[in-house]
KELUM-936040 format. One record per residue: residue in three letters; x, y, z of N, C-alpha, C in turn. Coordinates in pm, whole numbers, plus 50000, padded with zeros to 5 digits. Example, Ala and Ser with C-alpha at 12.3 -4.5 7.8 and 13.67 -1.06 7.14 Angstrom:
(ALA (51319 49431 50780) (51230 49550 50780) (51320 49670 50780)) (SER (51285 49775 50708) (51367 49894 50714) (51290 50003 50787)) 
***
This chain:
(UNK (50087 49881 50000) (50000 50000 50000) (50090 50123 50000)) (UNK (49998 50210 49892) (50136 50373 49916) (50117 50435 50010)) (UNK (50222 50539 50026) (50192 50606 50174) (50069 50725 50143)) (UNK (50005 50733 49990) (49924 50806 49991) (49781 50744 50032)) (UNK (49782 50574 49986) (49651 50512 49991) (49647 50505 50168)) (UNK (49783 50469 50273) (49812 50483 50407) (49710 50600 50472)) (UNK (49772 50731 50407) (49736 50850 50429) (49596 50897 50441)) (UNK (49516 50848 50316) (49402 50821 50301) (49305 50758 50384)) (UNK (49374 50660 50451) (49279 50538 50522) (49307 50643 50675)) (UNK (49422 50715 50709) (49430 50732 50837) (49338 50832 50839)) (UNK (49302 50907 50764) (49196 50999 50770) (49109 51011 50767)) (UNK (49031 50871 50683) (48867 50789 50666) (48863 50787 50818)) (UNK (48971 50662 50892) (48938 50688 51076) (48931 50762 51108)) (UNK (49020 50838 51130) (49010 51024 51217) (48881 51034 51206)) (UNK (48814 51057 51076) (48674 51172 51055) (48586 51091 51089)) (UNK (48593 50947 51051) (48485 50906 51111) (48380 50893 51227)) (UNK (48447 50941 51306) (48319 50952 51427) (48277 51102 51426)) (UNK (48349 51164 51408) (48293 51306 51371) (48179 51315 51254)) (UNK (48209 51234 51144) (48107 51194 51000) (47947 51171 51118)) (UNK (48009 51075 51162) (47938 50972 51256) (47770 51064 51319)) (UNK (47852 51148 51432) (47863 51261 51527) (47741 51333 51420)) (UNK (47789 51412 51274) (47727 51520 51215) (47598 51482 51158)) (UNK (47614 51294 51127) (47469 51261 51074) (47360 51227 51186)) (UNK (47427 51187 51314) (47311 51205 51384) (47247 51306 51436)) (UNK (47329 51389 51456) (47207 51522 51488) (47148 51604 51325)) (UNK (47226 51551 51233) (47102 51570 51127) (47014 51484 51124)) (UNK (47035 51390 51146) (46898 51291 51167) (46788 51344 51250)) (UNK (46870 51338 51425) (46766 51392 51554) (46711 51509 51559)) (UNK (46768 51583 51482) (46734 51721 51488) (46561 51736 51445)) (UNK (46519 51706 51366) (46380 51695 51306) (46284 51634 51415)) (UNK (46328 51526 51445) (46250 51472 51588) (46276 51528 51669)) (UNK (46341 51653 51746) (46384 51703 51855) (46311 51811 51832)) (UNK (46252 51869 51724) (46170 51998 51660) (46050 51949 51703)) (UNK (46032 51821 51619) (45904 51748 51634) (45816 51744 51779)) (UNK (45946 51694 51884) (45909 51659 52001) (45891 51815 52091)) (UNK (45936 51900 52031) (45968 52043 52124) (45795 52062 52088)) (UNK (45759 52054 51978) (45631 52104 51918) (45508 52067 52012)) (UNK (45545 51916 52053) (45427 51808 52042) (45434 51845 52239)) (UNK (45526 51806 52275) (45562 51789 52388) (45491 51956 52548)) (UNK (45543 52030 52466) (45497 52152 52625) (45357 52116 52621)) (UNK (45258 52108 52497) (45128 52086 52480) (45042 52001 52559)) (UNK (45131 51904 52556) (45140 51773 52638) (45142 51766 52817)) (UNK (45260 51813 52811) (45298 51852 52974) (45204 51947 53030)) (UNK (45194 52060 52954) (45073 52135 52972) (44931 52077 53052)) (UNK (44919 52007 52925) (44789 51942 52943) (44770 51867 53028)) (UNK (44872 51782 53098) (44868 51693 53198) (44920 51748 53366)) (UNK (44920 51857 53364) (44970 51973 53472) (44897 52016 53510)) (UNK (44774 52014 53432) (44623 52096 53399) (44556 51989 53506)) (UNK (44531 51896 53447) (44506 51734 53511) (44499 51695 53627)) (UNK (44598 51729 53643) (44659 51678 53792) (44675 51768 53881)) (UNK (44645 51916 53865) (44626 52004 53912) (44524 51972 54000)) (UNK (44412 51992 53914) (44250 51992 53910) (44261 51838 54024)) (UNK (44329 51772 53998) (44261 51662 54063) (44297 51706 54179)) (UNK (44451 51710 54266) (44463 51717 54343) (44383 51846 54441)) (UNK (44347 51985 54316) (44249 52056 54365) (44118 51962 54424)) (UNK (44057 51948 54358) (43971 51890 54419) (43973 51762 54550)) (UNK (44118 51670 54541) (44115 51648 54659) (44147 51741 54767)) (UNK (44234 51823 54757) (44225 51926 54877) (44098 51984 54933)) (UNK (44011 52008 54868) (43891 52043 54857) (43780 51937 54938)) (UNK (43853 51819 54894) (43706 51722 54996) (43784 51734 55162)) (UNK (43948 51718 55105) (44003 51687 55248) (43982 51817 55362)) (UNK (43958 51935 55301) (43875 52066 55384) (43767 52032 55412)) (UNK (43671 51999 55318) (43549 51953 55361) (43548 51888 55481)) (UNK (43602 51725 55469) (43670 51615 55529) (43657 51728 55656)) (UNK (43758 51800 55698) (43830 51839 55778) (43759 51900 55862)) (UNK (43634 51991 55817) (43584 52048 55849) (43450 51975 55932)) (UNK (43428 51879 55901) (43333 51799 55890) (43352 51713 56075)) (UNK (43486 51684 56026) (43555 51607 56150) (43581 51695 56228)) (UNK (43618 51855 56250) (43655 51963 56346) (43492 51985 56414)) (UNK (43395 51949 56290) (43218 51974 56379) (43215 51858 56439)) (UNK (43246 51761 56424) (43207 51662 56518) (43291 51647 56638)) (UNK (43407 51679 56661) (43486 51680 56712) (43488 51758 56840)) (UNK (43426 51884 56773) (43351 52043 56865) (43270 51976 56924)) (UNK (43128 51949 56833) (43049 51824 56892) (43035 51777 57064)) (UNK (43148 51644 56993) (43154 51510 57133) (43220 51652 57233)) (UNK (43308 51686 57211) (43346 51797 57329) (43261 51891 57418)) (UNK (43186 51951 57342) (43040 51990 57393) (42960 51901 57501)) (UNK (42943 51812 57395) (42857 51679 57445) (42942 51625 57629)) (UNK (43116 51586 57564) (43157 51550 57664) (43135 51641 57781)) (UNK (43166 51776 57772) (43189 51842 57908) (43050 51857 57916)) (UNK (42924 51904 57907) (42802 51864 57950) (42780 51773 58018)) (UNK (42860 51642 57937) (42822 51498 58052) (42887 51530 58182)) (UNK (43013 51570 58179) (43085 51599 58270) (43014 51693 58377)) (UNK (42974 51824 58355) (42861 51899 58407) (42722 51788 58447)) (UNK (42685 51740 58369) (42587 51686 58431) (42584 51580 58520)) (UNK (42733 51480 58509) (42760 51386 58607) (42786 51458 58704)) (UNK (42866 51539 58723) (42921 51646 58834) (42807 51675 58966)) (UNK (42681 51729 58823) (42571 51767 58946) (42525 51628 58996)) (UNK (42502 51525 58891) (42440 51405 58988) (42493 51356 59113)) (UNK (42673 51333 59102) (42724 51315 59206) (42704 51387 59317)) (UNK (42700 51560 59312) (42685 51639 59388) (42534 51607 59490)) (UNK (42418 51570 59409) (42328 51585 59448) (42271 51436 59538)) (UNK (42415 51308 59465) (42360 51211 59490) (42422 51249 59629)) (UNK (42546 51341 59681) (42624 51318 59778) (42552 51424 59888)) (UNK (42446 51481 59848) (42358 51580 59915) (42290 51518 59965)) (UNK (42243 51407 59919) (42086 51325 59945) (42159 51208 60014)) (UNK (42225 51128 60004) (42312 50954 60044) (42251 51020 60233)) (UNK (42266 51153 60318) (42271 51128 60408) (42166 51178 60456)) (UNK (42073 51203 60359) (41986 51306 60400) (41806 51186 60478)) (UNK (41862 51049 60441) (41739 50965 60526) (41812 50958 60664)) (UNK (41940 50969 60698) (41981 50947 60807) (41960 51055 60929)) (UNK (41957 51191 60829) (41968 51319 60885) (41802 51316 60934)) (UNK (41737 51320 60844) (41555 51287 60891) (41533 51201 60967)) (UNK (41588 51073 61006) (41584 50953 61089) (41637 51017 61191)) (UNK (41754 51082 61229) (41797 51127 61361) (41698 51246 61387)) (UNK (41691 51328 61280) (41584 51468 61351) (41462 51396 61403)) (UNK (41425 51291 61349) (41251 51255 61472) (41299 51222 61581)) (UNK (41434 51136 61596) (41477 51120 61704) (41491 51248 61867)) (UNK (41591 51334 61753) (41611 51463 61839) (41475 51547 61893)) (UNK (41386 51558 61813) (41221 51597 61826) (41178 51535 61990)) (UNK (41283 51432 62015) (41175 51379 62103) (41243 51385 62232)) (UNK (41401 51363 62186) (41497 51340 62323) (41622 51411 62278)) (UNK (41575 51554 62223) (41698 51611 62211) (41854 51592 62165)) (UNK (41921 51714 62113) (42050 51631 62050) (42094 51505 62096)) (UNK (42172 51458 62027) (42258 51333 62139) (42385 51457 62255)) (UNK (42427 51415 62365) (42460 51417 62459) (42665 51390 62422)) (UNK (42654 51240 62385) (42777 51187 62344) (42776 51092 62225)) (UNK (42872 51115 62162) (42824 51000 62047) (42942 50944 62028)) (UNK (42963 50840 61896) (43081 50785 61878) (43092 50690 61726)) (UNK (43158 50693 61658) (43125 50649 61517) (43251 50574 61479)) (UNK (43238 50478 61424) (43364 50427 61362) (43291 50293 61234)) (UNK (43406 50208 61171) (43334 50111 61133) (43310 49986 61136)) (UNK (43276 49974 61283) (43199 49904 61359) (43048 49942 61417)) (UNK (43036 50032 61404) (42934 50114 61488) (42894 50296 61476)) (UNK (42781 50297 61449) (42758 50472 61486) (42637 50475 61641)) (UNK (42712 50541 61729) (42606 50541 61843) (42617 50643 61929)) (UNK (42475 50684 61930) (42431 50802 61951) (42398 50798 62100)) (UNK (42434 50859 62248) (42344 50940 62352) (42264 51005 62380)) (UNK (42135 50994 62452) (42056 51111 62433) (42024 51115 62598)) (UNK (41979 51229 62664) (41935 51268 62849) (41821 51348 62781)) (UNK (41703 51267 62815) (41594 51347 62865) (41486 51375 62999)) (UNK (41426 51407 62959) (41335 51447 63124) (41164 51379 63109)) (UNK (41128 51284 63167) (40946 51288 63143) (40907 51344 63279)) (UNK (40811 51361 63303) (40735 51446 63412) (40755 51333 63530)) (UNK (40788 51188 63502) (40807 51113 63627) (40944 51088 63644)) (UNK (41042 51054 63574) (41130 51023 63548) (41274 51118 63481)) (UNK (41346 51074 63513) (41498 51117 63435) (41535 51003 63328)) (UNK (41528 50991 63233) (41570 50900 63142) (41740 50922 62990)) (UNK (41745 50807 62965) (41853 50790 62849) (41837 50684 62752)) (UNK (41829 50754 62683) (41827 50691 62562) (41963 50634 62449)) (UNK (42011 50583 62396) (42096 50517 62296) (42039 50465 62140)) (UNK (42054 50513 62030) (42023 50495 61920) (42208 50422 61880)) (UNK (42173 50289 61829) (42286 50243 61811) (42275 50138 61647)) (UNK (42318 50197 61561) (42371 50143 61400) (42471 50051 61412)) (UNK (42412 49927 61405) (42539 49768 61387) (42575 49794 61254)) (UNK (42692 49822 61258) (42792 49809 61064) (42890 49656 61068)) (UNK (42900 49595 61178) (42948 49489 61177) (42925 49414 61253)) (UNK (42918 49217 61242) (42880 49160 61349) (42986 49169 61478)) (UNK (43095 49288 61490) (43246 49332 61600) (43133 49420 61644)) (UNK (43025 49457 61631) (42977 49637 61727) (42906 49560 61811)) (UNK (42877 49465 61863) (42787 49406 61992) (42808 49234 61999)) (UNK (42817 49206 62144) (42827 49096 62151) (42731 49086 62333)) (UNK (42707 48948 62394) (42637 48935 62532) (42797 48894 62584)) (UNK (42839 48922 62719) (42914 48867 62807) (42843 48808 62886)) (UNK (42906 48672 62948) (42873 48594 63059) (42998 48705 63157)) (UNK (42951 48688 63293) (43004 48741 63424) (43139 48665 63469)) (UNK (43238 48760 63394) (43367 48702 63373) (43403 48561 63298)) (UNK (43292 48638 63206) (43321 48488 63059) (43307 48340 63131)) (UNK (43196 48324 63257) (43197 48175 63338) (43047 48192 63344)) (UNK (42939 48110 63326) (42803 48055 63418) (42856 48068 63536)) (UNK (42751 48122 63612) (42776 48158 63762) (42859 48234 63786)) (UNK (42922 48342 63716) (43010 48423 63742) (42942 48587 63740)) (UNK (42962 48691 63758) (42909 48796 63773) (42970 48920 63780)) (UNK (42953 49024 63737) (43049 49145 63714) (42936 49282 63658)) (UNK (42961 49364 63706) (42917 49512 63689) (42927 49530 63536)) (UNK (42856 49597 63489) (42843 49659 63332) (42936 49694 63292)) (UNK (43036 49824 63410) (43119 49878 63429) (43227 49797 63382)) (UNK (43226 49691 63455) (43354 49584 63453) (43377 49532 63340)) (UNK (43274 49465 63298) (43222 49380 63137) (43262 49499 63038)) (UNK (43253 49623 63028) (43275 49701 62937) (43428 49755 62969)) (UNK (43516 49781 63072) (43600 49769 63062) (43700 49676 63019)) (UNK (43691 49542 63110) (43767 49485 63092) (43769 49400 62929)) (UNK (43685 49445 62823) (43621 49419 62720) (43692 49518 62632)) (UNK (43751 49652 62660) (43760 49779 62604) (43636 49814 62554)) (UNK (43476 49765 62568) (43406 49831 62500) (43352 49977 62477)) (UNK (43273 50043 62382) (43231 50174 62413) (43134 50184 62474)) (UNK (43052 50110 62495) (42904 50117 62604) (42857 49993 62592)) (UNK (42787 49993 62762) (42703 49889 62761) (42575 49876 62837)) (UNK (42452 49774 62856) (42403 49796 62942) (42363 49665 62976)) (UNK (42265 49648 63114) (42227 49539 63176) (42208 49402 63075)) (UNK (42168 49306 63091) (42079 49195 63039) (41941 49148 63089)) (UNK (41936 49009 63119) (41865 48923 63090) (41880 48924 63290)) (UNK (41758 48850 63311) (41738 48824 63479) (41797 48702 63494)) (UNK (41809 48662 63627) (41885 48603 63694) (41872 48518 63796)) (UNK (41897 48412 63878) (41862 48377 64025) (42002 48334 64045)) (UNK (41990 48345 64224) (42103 48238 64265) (42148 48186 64343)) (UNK (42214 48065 64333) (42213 47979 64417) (42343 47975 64505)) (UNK (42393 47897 64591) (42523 47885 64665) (42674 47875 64590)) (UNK (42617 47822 64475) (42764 47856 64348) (42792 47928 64291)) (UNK (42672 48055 64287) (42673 48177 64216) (42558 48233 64186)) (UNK (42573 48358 64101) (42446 48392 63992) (42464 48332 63877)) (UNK (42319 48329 63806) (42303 48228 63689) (42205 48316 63607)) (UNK (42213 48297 63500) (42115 48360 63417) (41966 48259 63374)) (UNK (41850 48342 63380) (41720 48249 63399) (41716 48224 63250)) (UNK (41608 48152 63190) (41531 48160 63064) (41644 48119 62936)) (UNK (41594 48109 62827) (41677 48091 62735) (41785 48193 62721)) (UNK (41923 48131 62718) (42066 48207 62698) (42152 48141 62582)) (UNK (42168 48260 62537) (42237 48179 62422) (42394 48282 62419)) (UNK (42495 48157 62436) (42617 48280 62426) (42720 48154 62327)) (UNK (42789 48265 62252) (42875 48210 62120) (42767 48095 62052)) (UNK (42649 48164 62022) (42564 48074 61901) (42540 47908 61991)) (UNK (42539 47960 62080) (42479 47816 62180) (42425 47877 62314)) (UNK (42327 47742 62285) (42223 47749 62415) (42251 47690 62555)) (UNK (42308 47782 62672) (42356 47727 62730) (42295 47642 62802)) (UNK (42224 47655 62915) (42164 47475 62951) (42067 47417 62848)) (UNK (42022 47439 62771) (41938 47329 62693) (41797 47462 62643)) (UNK (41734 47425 62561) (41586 47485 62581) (41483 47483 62702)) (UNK (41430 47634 62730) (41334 47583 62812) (41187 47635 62722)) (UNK (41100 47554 62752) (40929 47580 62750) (40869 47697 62799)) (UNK (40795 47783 62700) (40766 47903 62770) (40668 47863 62941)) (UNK (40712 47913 62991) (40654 47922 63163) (40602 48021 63219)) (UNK (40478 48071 63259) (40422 48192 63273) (40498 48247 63404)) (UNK (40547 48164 63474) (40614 48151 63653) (40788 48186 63586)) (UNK (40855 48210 63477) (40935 48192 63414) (40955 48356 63343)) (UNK (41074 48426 63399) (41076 48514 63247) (41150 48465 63174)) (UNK (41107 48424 63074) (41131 48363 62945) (41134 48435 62818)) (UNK (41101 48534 62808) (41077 48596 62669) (41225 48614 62633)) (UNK (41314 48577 62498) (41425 48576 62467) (41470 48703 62403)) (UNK (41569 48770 62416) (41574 48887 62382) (41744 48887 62306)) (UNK (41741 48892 62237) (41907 48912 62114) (41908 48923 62021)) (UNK (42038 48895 61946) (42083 48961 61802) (42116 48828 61689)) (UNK (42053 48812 61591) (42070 48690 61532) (42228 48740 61435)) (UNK (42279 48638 61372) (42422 48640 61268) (42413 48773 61207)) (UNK (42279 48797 61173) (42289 48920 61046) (42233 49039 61133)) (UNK (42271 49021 61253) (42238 49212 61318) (42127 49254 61303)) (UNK (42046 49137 61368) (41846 49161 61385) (41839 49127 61487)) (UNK (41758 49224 61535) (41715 49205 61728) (41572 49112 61678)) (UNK (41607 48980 61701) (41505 48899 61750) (41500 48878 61928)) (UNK (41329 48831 61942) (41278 48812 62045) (41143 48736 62044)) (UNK (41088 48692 62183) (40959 48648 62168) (40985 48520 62290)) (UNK (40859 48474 62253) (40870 48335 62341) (40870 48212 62252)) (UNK (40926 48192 62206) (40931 48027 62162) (40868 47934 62223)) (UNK (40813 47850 62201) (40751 47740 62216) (40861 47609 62162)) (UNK (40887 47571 62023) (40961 47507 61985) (41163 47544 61973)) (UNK (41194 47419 62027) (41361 47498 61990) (41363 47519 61870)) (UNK (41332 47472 61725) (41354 47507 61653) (41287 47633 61538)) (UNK (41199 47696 61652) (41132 47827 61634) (41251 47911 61626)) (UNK (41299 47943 61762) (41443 48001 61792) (41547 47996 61695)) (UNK (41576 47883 61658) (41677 47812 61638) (41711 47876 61451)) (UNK (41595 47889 61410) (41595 47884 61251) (41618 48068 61228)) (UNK (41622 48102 61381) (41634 48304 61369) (41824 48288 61355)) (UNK (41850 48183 61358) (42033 48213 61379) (42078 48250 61482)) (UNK (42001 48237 61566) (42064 48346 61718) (42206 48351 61702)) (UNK (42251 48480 61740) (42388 48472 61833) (42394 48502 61947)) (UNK (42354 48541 62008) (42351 48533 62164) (42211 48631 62217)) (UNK (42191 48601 62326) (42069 48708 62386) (42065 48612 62538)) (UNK (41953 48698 62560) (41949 48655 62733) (41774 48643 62728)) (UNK (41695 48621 62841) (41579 48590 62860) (41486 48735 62991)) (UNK (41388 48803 62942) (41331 48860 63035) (41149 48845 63032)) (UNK (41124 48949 63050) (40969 49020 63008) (40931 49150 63060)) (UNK (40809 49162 62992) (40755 49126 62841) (40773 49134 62715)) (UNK (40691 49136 62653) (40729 49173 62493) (40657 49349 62468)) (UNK (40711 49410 62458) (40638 49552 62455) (40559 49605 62350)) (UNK (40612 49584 62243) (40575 49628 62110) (40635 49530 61993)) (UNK (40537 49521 61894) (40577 49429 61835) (40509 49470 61711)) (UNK (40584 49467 61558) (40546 49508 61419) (40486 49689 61526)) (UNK (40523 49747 61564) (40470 49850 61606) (40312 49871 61692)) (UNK (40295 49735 61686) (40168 49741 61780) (40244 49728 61923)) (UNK (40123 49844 62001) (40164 49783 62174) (40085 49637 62161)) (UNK (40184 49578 62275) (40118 49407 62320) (40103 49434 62464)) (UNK (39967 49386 62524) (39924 49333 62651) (40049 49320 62740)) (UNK (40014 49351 62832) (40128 49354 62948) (40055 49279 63079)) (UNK (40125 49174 63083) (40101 49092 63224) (40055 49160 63325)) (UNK (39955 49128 63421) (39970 49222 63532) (40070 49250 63627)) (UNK (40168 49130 63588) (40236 49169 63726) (40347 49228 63665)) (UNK (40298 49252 63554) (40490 49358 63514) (40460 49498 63533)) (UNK (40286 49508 63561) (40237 49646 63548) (40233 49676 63703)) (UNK (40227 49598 63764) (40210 49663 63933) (40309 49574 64028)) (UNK (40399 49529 64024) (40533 49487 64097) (40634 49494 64018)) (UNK (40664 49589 64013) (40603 49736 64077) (40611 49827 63981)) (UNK (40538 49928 64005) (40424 49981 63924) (40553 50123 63833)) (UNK (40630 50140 63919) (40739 50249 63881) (40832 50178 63909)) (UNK (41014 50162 63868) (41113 50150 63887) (41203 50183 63755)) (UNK (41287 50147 63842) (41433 50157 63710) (41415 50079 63598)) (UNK (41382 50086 63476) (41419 50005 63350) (41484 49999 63258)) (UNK (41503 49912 63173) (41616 49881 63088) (41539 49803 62946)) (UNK (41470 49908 62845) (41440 49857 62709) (41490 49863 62588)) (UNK (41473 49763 62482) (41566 49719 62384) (41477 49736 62239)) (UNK (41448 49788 62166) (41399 49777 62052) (41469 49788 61933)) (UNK (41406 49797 61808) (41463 49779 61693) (41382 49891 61586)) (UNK (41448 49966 61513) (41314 50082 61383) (41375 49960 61270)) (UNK (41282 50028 61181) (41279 49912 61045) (41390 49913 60987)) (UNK (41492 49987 61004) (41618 49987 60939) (41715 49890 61046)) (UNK (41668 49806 61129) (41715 49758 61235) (41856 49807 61335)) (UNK (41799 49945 61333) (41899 50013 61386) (41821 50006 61536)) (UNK (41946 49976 61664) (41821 49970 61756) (41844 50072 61857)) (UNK (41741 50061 61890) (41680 50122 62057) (41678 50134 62166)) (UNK (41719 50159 62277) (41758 50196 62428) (41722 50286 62526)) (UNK (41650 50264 62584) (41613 50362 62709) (41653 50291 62833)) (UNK (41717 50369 62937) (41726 50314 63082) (41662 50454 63155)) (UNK (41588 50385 63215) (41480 50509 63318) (41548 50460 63462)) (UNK (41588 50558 63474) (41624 50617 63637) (41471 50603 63722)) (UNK (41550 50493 63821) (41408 50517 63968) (41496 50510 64093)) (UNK (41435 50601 64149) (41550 50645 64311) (41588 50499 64368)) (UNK (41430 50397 64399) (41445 50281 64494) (41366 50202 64394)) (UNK (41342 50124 64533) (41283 49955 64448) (41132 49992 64544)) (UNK (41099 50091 64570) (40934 50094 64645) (40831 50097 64565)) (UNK (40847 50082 64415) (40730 50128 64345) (40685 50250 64250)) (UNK (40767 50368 64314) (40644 50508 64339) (40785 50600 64283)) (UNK (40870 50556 64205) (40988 50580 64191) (41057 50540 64009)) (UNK (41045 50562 63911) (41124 50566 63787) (41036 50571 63670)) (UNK (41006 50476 63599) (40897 50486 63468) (40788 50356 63484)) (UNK (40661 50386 63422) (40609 50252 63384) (40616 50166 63271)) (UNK (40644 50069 63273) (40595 49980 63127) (40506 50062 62971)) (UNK (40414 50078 63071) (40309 50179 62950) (40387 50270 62904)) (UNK (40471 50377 63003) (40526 50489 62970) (40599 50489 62847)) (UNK (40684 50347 62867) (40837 50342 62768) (40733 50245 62638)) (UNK (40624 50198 62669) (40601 50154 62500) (40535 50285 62431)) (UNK (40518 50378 62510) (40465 50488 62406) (40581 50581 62379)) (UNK (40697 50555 62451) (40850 50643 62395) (40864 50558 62280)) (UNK (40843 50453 62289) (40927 50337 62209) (40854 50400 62071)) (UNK (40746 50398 62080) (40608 50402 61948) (40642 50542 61937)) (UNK (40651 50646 61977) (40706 50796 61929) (40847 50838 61834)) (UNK (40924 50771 61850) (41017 50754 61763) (41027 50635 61663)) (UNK (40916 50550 61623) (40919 50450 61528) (40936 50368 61544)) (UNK (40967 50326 61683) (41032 50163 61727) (40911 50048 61671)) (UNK (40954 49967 61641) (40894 49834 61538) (40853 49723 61660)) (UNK (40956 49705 61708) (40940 49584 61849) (41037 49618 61931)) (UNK (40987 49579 62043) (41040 49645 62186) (41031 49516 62287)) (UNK (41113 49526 62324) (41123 49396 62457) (41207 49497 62592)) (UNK (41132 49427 62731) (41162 49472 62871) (41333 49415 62899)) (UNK (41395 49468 62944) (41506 49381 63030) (41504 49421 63115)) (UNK (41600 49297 63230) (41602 49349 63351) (41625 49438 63423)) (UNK (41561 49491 63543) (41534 49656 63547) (41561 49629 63702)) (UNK (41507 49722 63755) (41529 49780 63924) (41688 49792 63939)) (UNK (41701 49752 64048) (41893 49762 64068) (42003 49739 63968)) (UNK (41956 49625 63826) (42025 49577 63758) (41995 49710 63640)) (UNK (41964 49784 63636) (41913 49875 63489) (42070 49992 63519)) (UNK (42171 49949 63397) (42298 49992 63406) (42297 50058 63269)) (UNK (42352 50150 63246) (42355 50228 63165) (42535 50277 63109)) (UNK (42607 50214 63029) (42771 50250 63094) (42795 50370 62950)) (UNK (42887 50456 62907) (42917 50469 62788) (43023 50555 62797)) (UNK (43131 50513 62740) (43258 50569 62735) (43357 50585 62860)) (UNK (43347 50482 62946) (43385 50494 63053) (43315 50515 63187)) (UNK (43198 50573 63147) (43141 50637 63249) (42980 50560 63249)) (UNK (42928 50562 63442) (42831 50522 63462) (42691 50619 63398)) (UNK (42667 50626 63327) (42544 50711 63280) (42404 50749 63380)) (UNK (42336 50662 63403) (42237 50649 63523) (42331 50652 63654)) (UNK (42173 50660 63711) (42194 50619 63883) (42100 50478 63922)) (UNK (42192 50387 63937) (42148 50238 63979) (42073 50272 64098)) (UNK (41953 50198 64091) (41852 50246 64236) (41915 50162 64303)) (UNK (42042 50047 64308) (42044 49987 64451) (42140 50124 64508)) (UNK (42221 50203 64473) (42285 50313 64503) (42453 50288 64465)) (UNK (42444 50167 64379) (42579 50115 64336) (42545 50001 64266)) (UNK (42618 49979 64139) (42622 49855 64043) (42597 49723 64081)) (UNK (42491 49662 64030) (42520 49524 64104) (42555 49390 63996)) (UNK (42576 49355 64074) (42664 49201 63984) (42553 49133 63905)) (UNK (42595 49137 63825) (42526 49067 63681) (42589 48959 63631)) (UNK (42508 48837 63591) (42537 48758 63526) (42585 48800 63348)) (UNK (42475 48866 63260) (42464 48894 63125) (42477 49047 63124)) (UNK (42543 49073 63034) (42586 49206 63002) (42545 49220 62814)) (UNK (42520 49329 62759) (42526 49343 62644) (42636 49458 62615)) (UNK (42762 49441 62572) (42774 49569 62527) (42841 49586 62350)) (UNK (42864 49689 62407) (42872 49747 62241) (43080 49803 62194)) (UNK (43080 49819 62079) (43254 49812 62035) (43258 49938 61960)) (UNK (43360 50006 61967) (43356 50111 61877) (43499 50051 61759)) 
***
């Protein structure tokens, strides 16, 4: 090959990609016109598009938004109203929760004046009251069982035949008050308690048969903090009330709120003295009066009649007698409340008292 045909060929390479290079953008060039033409029209148009759309979603999502900010306002409204209106219910429920208790004590006070001393815990709410009848000096006790711990009966130093002052039984007990029981006789081994006794959910000597020569009428507190009483006939009359403990006296005073017949001889031996009664109002919150009588002559403290029409003035439901004259003890918070007509405490078999 000559160095001209050499020469030749080195220069076909050289130019060639430049050759290369000049025909394609004469080629592209026409389609690059083409596409400039076709194309903003295009983009345009689809800018337009998608504009609009997303306009219009912005547009629901305001809506949307707006929609959800009213409901939203709404429940908030709604909520704090409820809130306001629970507010007052609570308020009103917490106005009213004490307001049967507050009416239950004002008939009380109507009759025997504020309470005196009181004492509340949760075991017990119990109230004192000192009033005056035209024969008598009397006290009263309104006492709310909240647990079967607010009352229990003592035997006389926790023994049959054993015996101890109210005083004693409620001290040595720590209780907050107490008062007399159930009657008694006794023999060369001790005092004993008469009639049906029932202590720790047992009957201590056995059942007895009502006996007119007998105070027998049973007087206590069954498992669920109900002053049962009455005379039984069958043990298992008694028996099916649950007793937990009680002691035995007479009479029966009032009963479903009727007065009941009174023996003669509870009405004139003797006709006035010291007594000691137990009732129950329908909320089985119960009842207490001890009437002060100077002596044991008669002519000296309250009658029977007297205390079933105290009993029936403040609502009492049923009412039973306990033992009264020398034994009618009255204790509360330490202190002897009455004046015992023997002129000092006397030894008791049964005690009732009460726990704060």
């Amino acid at each position: 090959m000559s160095s001209i045909q050499r020469t030749n060929r080195f220069m076909l390479l050289a130019c060639a990609p430049f050759f290369g290079i000049l025909i394609f953008l004469f080629t592209i060039q026409p389609l690059m016109k083409a596409s400039a033409f076709i194309m903003p029209s295009q983009t345009a148009f689809s800018l337009q598009d998608e504009t609009a759309v997303v306009r219009q979603k912005l547009d629901k999502a305001n809506q949307d938004g707006s929609s959800i900010k009213a409901i939203i306002e709404k429940f908030y409204k709604l909520y704090d109203q409820t809130n306001t209106d629970v507010s007052s219910i609570l308020k009103l429920a917490a106005s009213q929760v004490n307001r049967p208790t507050l009416v239950f004590d004002g008939r009380i006070s109507n009759v025997f004046g504020k309470p005196i001393r009181q004492a509340n815990s949760g075991n017990i709410d119990i109230k004192l009251y000192a009033f005056y009848d035209s024969n008598y000096k009397g006290y009263a006790l309104k006492v709310n069982l909240k647990s079967n711990k607010a009352m229990k009966m003592v035997l006389g130093k926790d023994k049959l035949g054993g015996s101890e002052t109210t005083l004693s039984a409620v001290s040595r007990y720590g209780a907050i008050a107490g008062i007399n029981a159930g009657g008694f006789a006794d023999d060369n081994k001790g005092r004993y308690p008469t009639g049906n006794t029932i202590y720790s959910n047992k009957i201590v000597y056995g059942f007895f048969t009502p006996d007119p020569q007998i105070a027998n009428t049973f007087i206590g507190l069954s498992a669920d903090l109900k002053l049962i009483g009455g005379r039984f006939r069958q043990e298992n009359d008694l028996i099916k009330l649950k007793p937990a403990f009680g002691a035995s006296f007479e009479p029966v005073l009032l009963q479903n709120g009727s007065k009941q017949d009174i023996p003669n001889k509870w009405l004139t031996s003797p006709t006035r003295a010291s007594r000691t009664v137990i009732g129950n109002f329908k909320n089985d919150q119960l009842f207490i009066i001890v009437a002060d009588g100077a002596n044991e002559s008669g002519n000296s403290g309250a009658t029977l009649p007297e205390l079933q029409d105290r009993m029936r003035q403040v609502g009492v439901i049923d009412a039973y007698n306990l033992d009264g004259g020398g034994s009618s003890t009255l204790v509360f918070d330490g202190d002897v409340i009455n004046k015992p007509s023997d002129g000092r405490m006397r030894l008791l078999p049964t005690n009732f008292i009460f726990f704060k």
